[in-house]
C-alpha positions, 0 to 999 in steps of 0.5 A: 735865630728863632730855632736858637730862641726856642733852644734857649727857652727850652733850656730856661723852662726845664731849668725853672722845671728843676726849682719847681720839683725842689720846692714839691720835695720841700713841701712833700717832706716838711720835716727835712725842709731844713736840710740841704738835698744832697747831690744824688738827689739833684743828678737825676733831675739835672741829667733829665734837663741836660737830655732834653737840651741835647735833643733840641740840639739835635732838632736845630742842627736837622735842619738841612737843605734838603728837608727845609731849603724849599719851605724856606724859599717859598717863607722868604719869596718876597725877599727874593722878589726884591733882590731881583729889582734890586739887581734889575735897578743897578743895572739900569743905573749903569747903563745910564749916562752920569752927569756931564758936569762943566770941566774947564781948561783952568781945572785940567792941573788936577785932572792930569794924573796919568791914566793906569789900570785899576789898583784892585781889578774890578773882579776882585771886588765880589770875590772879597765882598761876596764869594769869601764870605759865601764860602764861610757861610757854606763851611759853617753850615757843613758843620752846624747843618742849620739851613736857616741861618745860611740862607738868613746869612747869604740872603742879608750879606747881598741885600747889602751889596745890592743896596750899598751898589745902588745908592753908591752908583746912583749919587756916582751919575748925580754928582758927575765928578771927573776922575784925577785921569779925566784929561787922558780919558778926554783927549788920549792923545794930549791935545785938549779942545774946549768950546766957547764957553771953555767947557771940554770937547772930548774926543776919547773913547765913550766908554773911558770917557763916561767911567771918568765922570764916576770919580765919587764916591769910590765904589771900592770903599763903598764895597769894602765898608760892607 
């Protein structure tokens, strides 16, 4: 974005440059100030304008991966620094048990839908949310040769993955909501035990189990609304 504000300033100064020489041509020749220059006049200096946009063009697209990739990297560590905590946080957010709130015999009416594969396979999710998009990212840059927008784009495209992941698995363990299926993921062979104070005592596999407690908000929308 910076490299396309120099551009547009370069263009805007040798514009004003163009009205400058037209008044020093005025003032130089006061006798024809009152007419109009014709456009042989004006060709040279519009072409010289347009020669000195061409070449900021240049100069913006030369910006590969190889001349500026490790100046940038080194620019942005910083950025980096906190992608990796970010991703060091959503780790620990999944291996954390989410909060096993109360369920009793009267709520299971809602809870027994049957217990079925995902609609969308999990790893789908980063292939719409995170590899297409890279993959239009690297397509652009093949064309424009502008390093600094692909790592400005790929580098904002997963802080808001990793931020949107965080946030949205934190309040998942928070809020502990059972999932429509949770009755199949308690007791998978249909027979529900509860204590004496009517809470569930499950006795189905502790992964299935800690999934089923993960019912809002959908990860799925989390994802999708990036």
């Amino acid at each position: 974005m910076a490299s396309w504000n120099s551009v547009f300033l370069s263009w805007l100064k040798n514009f004003s440059n163009i009205f400058k020489d037209l008044s020093s041509m005025r003032v130089e020749n006061p006798a024809n100030a009152s007419h109009c220059l014709s456009s042989s006049d004006l060709l040279p200096l519009i072409e010289q304008g347009n020669k000195e946009y061409k070449m900021d063009e240049v100069q913006l697209g030369s910006h590969t991966i190889r001349s500026h990739g490790f100046a940038i990297a080194r620019t942005h560590m910083h950025d980096w620094l906190i992608l990796v905590l970010l991703v060091v946080i959503w780790v620990v957010i999944l291996i954390i048990h989410p909060f096993y709130r109360f369920v009793g015999k009267d709520m299971m009416d809602d809870l027994r839908y049957p217990l079925q594969s995902n609609t969308v396979p999990v790893w789908a999710v980063p292939m719409y949310a995170v590899l297409l998009p890279v993959l239009i990212f690297i397509f652009v840059y093949i064309r424009r040769r502008d390093v600094y927008d692909l790592h400005h784009a790929v580098l904002g495209l997963l802080f808001s993955v990793l931020v949107t992941a965080v946030i949205t698995d934190s309040i998942k363990n928070a809020v502990g909501r059972p999932r429509p299926d949770f009755f199949w993921r308690c007791f998978p062979d249909g027979k529900d035990v509860y204590d004496k104070w009517g809470n569930v005592i499950c006795h189905g596999d502790k992964s299935v189990i800690r999934e089923g407690h993960k019912s809002f908000p959908s990860g799925h929308t989390s994802y999708q609304s990036i």
